[in-house]
N, CA and C of each residue as an Amber inpcrd file, in Angstrom:
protein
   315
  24.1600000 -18.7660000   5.5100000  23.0240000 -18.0790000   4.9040000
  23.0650000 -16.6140000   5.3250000  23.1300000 -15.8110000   4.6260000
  23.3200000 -14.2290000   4.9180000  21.7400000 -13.8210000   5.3930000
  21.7470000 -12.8380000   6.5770000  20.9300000 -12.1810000   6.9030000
  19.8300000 -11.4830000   6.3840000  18.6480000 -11.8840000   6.4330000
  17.7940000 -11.1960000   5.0480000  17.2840000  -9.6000000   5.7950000
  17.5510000  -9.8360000   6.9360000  16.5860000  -8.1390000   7.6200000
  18.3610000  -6.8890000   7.4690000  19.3040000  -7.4770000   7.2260000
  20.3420000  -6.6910000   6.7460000  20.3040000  -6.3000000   5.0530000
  20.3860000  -7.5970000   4.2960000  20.0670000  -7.1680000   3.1190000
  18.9690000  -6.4470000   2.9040000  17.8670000  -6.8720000   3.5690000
  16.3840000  -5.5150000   3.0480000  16.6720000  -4.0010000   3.6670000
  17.8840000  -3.7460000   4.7340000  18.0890000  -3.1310000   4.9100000
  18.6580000  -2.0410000   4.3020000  20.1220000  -2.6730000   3.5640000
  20.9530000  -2.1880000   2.9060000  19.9550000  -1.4470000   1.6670000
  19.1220000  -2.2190000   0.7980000  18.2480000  -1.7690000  -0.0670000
  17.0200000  -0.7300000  -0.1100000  16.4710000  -1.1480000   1.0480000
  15.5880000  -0.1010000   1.6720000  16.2010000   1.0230000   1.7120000
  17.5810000   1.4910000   1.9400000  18.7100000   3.0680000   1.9380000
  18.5180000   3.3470000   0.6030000  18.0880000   2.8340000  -0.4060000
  18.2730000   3.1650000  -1.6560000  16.7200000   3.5990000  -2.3120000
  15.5210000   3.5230000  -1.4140000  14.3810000   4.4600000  -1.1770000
  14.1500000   5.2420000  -0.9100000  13.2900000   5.9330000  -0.9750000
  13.0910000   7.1850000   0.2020000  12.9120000   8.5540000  -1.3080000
  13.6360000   9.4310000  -1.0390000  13.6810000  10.4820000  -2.0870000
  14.4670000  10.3600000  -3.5490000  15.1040000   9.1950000  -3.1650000
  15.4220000   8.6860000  -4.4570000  14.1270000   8.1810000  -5.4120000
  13.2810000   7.4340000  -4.9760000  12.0600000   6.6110000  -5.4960000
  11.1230000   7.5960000  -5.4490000  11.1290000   8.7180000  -4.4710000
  10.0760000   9.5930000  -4.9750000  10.8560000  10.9500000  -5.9810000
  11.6380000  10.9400000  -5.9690000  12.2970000  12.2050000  -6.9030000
  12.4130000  11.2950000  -8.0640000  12.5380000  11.3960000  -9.4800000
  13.2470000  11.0600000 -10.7460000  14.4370000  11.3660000 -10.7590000
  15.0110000  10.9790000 -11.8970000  16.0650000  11.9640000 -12.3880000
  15.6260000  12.7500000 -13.4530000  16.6680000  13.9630000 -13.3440000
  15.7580000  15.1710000 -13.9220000  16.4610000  14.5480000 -15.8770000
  15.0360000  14.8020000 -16.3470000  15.3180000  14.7370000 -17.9070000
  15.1180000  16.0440000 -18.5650000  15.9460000  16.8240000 -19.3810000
  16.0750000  17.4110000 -20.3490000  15.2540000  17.3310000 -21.4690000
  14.3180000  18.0460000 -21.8770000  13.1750000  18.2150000 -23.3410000
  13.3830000  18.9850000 -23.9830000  13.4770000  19.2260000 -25.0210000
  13.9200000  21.0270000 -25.3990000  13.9010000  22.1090000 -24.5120000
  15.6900000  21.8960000 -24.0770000  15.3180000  22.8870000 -22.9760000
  14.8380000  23.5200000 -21.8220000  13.6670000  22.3600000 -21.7950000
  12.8460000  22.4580000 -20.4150000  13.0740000  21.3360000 -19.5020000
  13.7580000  21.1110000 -18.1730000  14.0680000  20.6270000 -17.3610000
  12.6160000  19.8360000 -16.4510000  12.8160000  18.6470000 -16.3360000
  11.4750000  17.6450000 -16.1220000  11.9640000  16.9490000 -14.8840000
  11.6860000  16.8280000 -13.3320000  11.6590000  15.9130000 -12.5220000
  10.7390000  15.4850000 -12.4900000  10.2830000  14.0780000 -12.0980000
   9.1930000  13.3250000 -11.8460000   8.8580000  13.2270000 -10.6350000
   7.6750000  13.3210000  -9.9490000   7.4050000  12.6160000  -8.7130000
   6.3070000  12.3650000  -8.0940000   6.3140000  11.2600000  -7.0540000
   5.9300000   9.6990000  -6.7360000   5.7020000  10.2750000  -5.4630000
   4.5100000   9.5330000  -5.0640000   4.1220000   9.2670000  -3.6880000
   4.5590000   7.7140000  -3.4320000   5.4390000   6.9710000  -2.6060000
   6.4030000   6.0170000  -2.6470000   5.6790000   5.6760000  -0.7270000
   5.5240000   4.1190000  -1.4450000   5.1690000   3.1920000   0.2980000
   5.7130000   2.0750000   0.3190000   6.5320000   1.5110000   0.8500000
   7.5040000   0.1360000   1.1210000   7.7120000  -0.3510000   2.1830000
   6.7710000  -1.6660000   2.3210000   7.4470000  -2.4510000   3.8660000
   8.0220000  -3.3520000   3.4650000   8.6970000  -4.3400000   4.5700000
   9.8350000  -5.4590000   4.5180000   9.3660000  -5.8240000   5.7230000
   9.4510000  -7.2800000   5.8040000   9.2910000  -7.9840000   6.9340000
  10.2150000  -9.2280000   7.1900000  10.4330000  -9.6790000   7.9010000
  10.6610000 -11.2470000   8.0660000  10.9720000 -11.4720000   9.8280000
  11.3180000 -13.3090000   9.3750000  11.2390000 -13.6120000  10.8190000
  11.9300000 -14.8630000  11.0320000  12.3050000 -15.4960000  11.9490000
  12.3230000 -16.6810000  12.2480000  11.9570000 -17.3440000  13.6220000
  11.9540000 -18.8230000  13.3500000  11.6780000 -19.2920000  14.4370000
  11.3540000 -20.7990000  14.7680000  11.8480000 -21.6030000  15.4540000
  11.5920000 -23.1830000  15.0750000  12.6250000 -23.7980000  13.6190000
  13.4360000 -23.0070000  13.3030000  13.4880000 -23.5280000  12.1670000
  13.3110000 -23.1130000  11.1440000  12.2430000 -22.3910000  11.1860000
  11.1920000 -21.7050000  10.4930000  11.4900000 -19.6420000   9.8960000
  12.4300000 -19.8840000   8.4900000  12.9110000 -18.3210000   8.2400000
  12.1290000 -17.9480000   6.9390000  11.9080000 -16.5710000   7.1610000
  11.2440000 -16.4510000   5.6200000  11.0100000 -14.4560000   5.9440000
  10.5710000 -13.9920000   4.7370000  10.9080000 -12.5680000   4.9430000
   9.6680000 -12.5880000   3.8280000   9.7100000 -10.9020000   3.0890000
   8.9050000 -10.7160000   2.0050000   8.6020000  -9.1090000   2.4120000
   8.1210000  -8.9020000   1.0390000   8.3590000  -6.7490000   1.1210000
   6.7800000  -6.6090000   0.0470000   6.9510000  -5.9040000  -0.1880000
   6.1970000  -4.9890000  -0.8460000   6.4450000  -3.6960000  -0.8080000
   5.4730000  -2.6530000  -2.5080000   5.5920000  -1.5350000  -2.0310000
   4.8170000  -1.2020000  -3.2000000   4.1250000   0.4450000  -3.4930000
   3.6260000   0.9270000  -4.3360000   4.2150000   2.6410000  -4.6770000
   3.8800000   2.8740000  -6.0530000   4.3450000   3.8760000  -6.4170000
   3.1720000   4.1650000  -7.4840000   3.2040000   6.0930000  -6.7340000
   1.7170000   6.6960000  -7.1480000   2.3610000   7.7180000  -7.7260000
   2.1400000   8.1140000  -9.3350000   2.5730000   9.5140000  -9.9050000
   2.1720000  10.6080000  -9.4830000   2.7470000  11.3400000  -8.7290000
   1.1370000  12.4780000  -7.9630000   1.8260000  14.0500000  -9.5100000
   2.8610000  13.8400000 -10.0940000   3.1280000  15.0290000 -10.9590000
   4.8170000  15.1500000 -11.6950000   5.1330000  16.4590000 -12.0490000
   6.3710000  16.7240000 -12.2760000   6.6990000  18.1860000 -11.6460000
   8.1190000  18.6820000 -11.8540000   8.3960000  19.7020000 -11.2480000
   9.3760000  20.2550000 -12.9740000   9.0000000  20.9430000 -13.2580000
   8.6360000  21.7790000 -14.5790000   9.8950000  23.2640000 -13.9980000
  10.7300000  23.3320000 -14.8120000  12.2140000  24.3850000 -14.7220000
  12.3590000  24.8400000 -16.4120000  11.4240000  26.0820000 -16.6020000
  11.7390000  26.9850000 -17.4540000  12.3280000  28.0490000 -17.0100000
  12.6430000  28.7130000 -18.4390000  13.4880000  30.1040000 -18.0400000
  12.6870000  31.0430000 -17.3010000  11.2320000  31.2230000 -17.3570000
  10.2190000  31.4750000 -15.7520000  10.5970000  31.3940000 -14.5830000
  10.4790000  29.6320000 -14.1700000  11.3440000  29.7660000 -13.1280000
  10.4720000  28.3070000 -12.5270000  10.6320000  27.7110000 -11.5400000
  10.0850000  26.3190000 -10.9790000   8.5160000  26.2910000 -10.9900000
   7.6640000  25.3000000 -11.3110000   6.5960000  25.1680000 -11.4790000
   5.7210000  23.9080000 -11.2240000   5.4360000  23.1000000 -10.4690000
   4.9370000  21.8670000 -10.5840000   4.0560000  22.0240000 -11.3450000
   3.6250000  20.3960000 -12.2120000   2.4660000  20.4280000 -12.9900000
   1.8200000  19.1840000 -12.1500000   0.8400000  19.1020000 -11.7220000
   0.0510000  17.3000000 -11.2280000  -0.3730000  16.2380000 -12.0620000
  -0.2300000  15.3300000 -12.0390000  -0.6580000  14.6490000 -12.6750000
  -2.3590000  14.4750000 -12.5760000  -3.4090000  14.6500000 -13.8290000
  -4.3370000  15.2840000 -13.6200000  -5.1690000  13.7520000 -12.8430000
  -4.7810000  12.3650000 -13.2460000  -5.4570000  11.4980000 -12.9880000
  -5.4400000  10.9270000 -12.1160000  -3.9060000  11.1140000 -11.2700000
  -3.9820000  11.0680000  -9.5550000  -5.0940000  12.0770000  -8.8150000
  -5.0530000  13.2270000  -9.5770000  -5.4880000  14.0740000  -8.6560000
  -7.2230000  13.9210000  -8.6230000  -7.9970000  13.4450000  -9.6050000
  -9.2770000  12.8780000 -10.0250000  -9.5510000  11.7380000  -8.9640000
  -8.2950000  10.6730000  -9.3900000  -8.5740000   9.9140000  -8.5140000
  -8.9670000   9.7440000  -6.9880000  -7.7200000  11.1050000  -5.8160000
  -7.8520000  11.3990000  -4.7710000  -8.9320000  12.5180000  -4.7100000
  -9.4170000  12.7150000  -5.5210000 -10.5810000  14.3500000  -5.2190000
 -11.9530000  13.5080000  -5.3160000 -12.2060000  12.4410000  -6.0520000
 -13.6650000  12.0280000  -6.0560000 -13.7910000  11.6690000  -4.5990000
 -13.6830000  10.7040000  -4.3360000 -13.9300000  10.1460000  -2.7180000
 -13.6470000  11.2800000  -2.0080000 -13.1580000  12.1670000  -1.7830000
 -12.5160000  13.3690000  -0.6680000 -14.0210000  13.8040000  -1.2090000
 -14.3270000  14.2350000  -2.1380000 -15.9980000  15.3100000  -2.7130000
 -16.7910000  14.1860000  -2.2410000 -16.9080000  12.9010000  -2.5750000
 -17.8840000  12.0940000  -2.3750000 -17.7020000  11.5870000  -0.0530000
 -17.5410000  11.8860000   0.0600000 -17.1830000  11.6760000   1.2440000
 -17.6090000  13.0300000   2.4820000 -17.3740000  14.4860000   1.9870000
 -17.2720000  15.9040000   2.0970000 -18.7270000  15.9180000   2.0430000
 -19.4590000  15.9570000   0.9270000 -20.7800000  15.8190000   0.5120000
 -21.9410000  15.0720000   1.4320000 -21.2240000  14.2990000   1.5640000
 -22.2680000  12.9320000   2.9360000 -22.4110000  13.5250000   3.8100000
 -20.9630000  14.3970000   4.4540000 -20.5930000  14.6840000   5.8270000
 -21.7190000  16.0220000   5.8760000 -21.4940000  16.6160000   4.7390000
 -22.2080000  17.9840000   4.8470000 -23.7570000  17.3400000   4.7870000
 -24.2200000  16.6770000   4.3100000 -26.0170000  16.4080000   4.2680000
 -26.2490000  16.0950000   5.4490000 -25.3410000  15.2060000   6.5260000
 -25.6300000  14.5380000   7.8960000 -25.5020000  15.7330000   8.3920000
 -24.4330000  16.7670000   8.2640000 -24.6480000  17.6050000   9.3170000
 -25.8710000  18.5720000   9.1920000 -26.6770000  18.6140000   8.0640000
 -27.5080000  19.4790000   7.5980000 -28.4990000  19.2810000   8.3250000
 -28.7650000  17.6870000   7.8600000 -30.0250000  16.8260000   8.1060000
 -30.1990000  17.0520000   9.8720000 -29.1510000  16.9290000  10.6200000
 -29.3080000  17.0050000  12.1880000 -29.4890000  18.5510000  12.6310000
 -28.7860000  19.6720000  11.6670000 -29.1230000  20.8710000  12.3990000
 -31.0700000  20.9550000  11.8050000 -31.1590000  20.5870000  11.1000000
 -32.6970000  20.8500000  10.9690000 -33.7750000  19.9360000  11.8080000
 -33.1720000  18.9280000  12.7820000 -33.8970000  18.3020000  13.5580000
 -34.0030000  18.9330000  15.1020000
């Protein structure tokens, strides 16, 4: 039975800035990388007898990286960035009323 924390190994090398970079696509002219906020664990174990492993991972569009005759430009993806800005404002907002609420006591 081949080693499963070698094989997740070998594969796991094939993450990293690969999974968060794209490959760059061509549009008329205008040069398009993609990229990912990228999270991946791997586990396993044995023992008694007892072998078993299992991974996970997620991938978040945070934008692209935009190459006109201008010159390099990221664009964000607007609905990651909605997504991470409400709670950061809704969170910011609390912090600021508690601290308000105590300097006026």
């Amino acid at each position: 039975m081949p080693n499963i924390a070698l094989e997740l190994g070998k594969q796991a090398a094939d993450f990293g800035v690969k999974s968060a970079y794209g490959e760059p696509q061509d549009v008329d002219g205008v040069s398009i990388t993609p990229v990912a906020f990228t999270y991946s664990g791997f586990g396993g174990g044995s023992g008694d007898g007892a072998e078993g492993g299992g991974g996970g991972g997620i991938s978040v569009p945070v934008g692209v990286y935009v190459r006109r005759e201008e010159g390099l430009r990221f664009e964000p993806n607007i609905v990651t960035l909605l997504v991470v800005a409400v709670p950061f404002v809704w969170v910011a907002g609390r912090a600021l009323s508690r601290i308000i609420r105590a300097l006026k006591k």
